[in-house]
RODO-2510 file (C-alpha; in nm, 4 decimals, decimal comma):
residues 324
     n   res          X          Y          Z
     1     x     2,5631    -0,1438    -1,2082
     2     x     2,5010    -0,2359    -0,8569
     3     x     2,2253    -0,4563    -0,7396
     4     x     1,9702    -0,4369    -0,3773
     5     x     1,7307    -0,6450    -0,2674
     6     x     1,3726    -0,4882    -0,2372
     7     x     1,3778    -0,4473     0,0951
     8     x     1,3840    -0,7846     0,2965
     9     x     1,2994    -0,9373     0,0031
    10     x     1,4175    -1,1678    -0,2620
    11     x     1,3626    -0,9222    -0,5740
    12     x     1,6823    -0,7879    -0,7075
    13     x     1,6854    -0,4010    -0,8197
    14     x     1,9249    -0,1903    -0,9643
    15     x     2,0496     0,1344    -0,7966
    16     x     1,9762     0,3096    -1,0597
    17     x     1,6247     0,2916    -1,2170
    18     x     1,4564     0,5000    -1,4830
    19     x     1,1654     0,6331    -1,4601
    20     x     0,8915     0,7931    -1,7214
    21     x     0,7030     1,0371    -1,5451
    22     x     0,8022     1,3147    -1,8073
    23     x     0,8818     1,0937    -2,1195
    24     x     0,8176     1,3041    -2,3792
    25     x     0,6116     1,1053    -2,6441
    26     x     0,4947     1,3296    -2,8598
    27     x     0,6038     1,2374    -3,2746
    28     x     0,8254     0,9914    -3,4125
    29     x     1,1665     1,1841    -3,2986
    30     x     1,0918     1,1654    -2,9605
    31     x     0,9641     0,8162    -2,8925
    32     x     1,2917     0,7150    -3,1077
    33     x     1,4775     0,8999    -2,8361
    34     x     1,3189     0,7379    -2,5553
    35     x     1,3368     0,3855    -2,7168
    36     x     1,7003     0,4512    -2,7629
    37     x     1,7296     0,5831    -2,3408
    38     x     1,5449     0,1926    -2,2101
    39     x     1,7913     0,0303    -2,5026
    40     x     2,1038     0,1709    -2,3075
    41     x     1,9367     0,0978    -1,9565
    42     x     1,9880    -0,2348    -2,0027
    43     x     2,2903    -0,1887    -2,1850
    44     x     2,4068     0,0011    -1,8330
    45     x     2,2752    -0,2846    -1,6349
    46     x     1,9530    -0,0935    -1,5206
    47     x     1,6607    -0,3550    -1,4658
    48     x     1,3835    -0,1460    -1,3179
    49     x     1,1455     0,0568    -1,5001
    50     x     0,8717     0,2325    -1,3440
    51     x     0,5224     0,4023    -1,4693
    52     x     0,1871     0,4371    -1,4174
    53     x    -0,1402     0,4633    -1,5543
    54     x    -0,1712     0,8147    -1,5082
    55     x     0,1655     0,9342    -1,6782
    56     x     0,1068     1,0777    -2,0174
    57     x    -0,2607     0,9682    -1,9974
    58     x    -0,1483     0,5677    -2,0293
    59     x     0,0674     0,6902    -2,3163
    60     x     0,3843     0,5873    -2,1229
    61     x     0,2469     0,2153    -2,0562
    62     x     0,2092     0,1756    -2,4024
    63     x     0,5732     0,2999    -2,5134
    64     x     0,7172     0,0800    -2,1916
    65     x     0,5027    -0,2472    -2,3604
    66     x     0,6265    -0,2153    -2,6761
    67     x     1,0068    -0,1378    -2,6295
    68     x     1,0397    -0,3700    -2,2764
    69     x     0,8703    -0,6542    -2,4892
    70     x     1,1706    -0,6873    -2,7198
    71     x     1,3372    -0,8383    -2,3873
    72     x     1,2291    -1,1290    -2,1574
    73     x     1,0724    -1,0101    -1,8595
    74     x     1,2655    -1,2106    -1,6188
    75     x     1,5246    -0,9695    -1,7190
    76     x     1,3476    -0,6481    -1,6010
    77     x     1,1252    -0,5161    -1,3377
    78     x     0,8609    -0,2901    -1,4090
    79     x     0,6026    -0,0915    -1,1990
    80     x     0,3072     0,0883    -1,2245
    81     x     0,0662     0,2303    -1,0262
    82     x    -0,3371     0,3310    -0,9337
    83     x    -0,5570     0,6093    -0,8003
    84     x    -0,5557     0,8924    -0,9861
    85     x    -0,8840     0,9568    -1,2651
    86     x    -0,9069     0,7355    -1,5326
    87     x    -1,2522     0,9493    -1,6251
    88     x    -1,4972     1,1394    -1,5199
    89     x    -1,7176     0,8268    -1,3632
    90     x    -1,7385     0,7971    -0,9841
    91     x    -1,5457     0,4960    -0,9596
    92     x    -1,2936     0,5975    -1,2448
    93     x    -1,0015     0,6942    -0,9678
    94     x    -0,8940     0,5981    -0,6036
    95     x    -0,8305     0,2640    -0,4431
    96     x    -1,1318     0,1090    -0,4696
    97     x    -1,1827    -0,3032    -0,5416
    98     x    -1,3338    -0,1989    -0,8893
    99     x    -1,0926     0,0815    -0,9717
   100     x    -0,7727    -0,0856    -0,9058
   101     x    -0,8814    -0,3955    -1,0602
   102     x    -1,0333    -0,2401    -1,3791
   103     x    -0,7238     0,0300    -1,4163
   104     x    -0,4763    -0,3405    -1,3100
   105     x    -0,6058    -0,5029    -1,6332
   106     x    -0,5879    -0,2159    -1,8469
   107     x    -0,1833    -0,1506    -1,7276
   108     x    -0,1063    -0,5521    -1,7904
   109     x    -0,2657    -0,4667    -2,1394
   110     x    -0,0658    -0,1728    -2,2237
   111     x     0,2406    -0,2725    -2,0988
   112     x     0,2288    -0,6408    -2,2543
   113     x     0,2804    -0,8212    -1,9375
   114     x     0,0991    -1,1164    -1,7586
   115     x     0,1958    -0,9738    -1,4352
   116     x     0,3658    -0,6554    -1,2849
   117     x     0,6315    -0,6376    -1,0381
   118     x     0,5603    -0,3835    -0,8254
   119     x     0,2514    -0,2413    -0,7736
   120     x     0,1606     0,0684    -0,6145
   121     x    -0,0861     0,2497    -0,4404
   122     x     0,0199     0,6411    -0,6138
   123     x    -0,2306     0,8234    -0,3785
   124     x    -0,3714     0,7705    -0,0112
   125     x    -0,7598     0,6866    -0,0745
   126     x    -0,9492     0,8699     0,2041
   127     x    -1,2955     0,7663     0,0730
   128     x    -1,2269     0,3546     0,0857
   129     x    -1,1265     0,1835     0,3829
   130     x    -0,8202     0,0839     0,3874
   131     x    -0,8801    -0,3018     0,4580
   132     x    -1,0708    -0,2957     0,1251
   133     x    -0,7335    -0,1920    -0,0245
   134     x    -0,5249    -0,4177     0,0945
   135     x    -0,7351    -0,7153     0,0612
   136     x    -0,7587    -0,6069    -0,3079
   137     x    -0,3865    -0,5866    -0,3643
   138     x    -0,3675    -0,8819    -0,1634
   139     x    -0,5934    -1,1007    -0,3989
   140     x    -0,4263    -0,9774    -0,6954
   141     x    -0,0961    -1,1000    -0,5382
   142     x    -0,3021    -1,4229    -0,4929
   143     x    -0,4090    -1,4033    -0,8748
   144     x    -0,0607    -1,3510    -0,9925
   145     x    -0,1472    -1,0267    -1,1387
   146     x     0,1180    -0,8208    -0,9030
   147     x     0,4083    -0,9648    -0,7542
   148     x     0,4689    -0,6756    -0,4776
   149     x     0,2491    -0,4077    -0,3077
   150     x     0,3330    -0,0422    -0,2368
   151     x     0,2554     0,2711    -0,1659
   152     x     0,3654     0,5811    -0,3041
   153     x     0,3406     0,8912    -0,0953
   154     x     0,1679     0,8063     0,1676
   155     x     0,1925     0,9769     0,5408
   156     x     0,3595     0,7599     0,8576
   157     x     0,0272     0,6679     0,9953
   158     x    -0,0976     0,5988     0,6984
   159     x     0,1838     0,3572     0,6715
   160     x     0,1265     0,2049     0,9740
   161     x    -0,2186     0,1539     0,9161
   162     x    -0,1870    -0,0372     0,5981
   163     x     0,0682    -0,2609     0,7924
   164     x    -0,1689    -0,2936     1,0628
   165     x    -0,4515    -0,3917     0,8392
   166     x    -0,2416    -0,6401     0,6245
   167     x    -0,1127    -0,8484     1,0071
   168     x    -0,4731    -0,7834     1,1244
   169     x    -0,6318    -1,0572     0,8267
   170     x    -0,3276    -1,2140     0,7233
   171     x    -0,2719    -1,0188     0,3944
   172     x    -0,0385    -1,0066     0,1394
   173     x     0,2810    -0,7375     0,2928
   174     x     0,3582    -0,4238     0,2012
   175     x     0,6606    -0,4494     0,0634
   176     x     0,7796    -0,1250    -0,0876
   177     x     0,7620     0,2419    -0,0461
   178     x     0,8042     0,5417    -0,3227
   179     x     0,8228     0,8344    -0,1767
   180     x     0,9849     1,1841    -0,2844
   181     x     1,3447     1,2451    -0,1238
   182     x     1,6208     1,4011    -0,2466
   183     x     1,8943     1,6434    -0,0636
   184     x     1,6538     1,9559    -0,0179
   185     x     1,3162     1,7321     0,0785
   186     x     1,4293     1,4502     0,3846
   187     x     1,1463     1,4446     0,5590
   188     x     1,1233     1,0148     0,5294
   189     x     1,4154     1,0278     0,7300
   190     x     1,2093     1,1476     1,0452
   191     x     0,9403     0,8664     1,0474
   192     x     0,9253     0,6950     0,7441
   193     x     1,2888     0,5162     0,6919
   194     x     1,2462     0,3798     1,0792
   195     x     0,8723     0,2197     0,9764
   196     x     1,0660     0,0718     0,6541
   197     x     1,3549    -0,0358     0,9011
   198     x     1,0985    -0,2303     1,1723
   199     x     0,8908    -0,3998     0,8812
   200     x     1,2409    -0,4396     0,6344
   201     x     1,0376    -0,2703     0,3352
   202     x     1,2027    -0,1151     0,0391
   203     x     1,1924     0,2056    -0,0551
   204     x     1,2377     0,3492    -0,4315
   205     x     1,2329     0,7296    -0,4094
   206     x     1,1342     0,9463    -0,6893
   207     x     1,2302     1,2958    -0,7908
   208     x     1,6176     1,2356    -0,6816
   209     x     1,7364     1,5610    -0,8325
   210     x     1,4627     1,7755    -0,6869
   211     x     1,3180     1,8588    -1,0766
   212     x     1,6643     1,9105    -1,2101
   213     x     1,7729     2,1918    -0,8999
   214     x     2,0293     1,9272    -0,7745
   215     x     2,2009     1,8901    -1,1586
   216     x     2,3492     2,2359    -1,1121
   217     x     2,2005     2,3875    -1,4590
   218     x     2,0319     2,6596    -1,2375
   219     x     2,3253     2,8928    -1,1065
   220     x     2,3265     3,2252    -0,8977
   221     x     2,2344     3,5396    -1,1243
   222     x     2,2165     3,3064    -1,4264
   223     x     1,8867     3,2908    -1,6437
   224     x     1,7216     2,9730    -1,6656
   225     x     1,8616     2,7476    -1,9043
   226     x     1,7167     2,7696    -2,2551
   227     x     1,4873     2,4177    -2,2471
   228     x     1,4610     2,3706    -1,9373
   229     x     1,2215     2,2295    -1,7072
   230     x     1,1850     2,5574    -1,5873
   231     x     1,0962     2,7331    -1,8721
   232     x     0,8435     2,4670    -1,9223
   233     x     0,6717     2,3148    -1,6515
   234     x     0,3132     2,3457    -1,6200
   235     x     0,2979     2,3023    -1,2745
   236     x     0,6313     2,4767    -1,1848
   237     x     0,7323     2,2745    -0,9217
   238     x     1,0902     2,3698    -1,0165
   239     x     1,0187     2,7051    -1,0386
   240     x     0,9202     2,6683    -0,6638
   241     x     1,2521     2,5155    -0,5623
   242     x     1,3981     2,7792    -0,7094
   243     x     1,4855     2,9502    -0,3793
   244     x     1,8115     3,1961    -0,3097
   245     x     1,8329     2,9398    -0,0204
   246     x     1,8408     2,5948    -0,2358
   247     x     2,0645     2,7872    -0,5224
   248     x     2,3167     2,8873    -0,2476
   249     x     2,2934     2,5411    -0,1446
   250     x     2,3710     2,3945    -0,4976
   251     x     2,6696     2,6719    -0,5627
   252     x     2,8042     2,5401    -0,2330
   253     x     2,7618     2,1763    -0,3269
   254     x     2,9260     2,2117    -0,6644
   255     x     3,2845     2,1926    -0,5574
   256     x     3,2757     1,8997    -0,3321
   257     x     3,1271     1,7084    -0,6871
   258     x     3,4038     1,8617    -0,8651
   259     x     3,6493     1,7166    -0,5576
   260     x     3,4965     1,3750    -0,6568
   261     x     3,5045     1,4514    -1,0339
   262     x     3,1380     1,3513    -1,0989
   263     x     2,8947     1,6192    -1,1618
   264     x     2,6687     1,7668    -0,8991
   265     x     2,3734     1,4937    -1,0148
   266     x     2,5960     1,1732    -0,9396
   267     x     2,7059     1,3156    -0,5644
   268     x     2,3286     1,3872    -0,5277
   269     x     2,1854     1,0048    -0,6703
   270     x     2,4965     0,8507    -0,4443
   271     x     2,4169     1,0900    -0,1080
   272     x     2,0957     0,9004    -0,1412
   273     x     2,2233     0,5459    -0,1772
   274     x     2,4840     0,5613     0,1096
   275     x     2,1307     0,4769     0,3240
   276     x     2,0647     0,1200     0,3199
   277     x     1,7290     0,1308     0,3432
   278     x     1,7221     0,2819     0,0055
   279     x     1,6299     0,0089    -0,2856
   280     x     1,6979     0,1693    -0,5694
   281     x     1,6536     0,5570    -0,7326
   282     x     1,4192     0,6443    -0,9800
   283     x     1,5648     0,8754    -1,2424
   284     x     1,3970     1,0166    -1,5304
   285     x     1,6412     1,0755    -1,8611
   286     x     1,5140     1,2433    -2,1666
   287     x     1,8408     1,0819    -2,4099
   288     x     2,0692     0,7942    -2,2965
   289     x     2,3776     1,0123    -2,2415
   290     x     2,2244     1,1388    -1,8979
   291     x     2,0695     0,8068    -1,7915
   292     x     2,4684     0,7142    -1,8615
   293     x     2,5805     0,9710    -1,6089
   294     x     2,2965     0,9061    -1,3438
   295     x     2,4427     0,5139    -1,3841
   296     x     2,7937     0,6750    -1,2442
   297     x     2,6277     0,7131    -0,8783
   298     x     2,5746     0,3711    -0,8413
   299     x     2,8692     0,1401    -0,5909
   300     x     3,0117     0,5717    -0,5744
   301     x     3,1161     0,5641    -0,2123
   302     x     3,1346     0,9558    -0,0852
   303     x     3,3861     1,0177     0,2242
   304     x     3,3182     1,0819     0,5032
   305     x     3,4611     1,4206     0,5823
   306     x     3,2736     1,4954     0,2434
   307     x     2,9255     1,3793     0,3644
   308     x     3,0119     1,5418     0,7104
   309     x     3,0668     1,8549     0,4865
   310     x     2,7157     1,7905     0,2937
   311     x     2,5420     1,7738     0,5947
   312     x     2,6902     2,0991     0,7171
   313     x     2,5453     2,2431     0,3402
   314     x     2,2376     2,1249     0,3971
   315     x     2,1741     2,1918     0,7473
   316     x     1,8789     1,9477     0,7658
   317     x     1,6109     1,9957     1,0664
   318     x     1,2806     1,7715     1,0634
   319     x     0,9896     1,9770     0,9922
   320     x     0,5981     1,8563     0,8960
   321     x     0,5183     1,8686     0,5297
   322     x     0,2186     1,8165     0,3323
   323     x     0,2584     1,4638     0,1834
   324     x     0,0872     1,4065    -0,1753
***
């Protein structure tokens, strides 16, 4: 496993991180599984881990306390994040001073930590300023409580306005970004990656393998795979990616992985570190034996004639998307 700092700064992060945004808790089986997925992270060299409050209802905290206690933390680095409902109170969601400090304690609690690495901001908060924000985060850096702010998901100017609010009273930077990007959704490589590039911020992208379309399960006239994320999905934002356009992507990518001799999901995690303003990739792995592939992408260098011939695949042209 290969190792980036967080941006410009000092915090060391592997490529490869996993992430437990669908960690499937539910009975003993299953939280054996996922025990046994963090055991071989480490085992693989992987020392970020990153949640949130909001994923599995806090449920994922809790399993991330118990199994990341068994090591020191000074060998991991673990994340979480704030805004979305805790209840059904006013102030129980956003980026409020008394959300994200009530919702910061509760996160330290479940994941049996005096302090969290990275901290982030999972929505944009339209209803607090943002200076109120910031200055929060900020203090909580201050504290000790958080060792690095970020957002995740936020648009360019509301980037930019964070950073301008932080120089403005002498906050506390911003010092990381998680965003969505993967082959089929670039659109931080119009604005975003050259605001990261000016201010030297990390960025730790999520949903690398565009909910499983870039692993090559899904194939031209095939049915969906029995199990599936498709076949499950309440949201079906797979099902939505789904496209005759992606899938005739993905059948076109599948021989330059074979060329390589990694599978379609290792060119796909490595076409996203060959940018250097990439930190690290969060992947999500329901048993260790994929989290051990996704670990294959990391120090993968891809040709050149074979990313010129990705590039030709993908046929990339910046368009305005909805972000959140």
């Amino acid at each position: 496993m290969k190792y980036r700092n967080l941006g410009k700064w000092g915090l060391k992060v592997s490529e490869i991180a996993l992430g437990s945004w669908v960690t499937d808790l539910s009975g003993t089986a299953a939280e054996q599984t996922a025990k046994e997925t963090v055991n071989a992270a480490f085992d693989l060299g992987v020392n970020f881990f990153d949640c949130s409050d909001s994923y599995s209802g806090g449920a994922a905290e809790k399993f991330f306390g118990k199994v990341l206690n068994e090591h020191p933390h000074s060998e991991y680095v673990v994340s979480s994040k704030v805004f979305f409902p805790s209840g059904r109170g006013a102030n129980e969601w956003g980026l409020s001073r008394k959300h994200i400090i009530e919702q910061l304690d509760k996160s330290l609690k479940n994941l049996k930590v005096d302090y969290i690495d990275l901290y982030f901001c999972h929505r944009f908060d339209p209803t607090t300023p943002i200076e109120e924000t910031m200055q929060t985060l900020s203090d909580m850096v201050a504290a000790g409580k958080i060792l690095y702010i970020g957002v995740s998901e936020w648009s360019p100017v509301q980037i930019t306005e964070a950073i301008s609010a932080i120089k403005e009273n002498n906050l506390r930077p911003l010092s990381v970004i998680q965003p969505q990007y993967n082959m089929v959704d670039r659109y931080i490589e119009d604005e975003i990656m050259s605001i990261c590039n000016k201010n030297r911020i990390g960025i730790t992208p999520f949903s690398p393998l565009a909910q499983g379309l870039l692993t090559g399960k899904y194939r031209k006239g095939q049915p969906l795979p029995d199990g599936s994320r498709a076949t499950w999905q309440a949201d079906k934002q797979i099902n939505n990616l789904l496209t005759d356009e992606n899938i005739e992507k993905v059948e076109r990518l599948l021989p330059l992985a074979e060329s390589l001799n990694v599978p379609l999901s290792v060119l796909a995690l490595a076409w996203i570190l060959r940018r250097e303003e990439i930190s690290s990739v969060i992947t999500g792995a329901s048993r260790p034996a994929q989290l051990v592939t996704n670990a294959k992408a990391s120090g993968l260098e891809i040709p050149a004639d074979i990313l010129h011939e990705i590039e030709s695949i993908l046929d990339y042209h910046p368009f305005v998307r909805r972000i959140g």
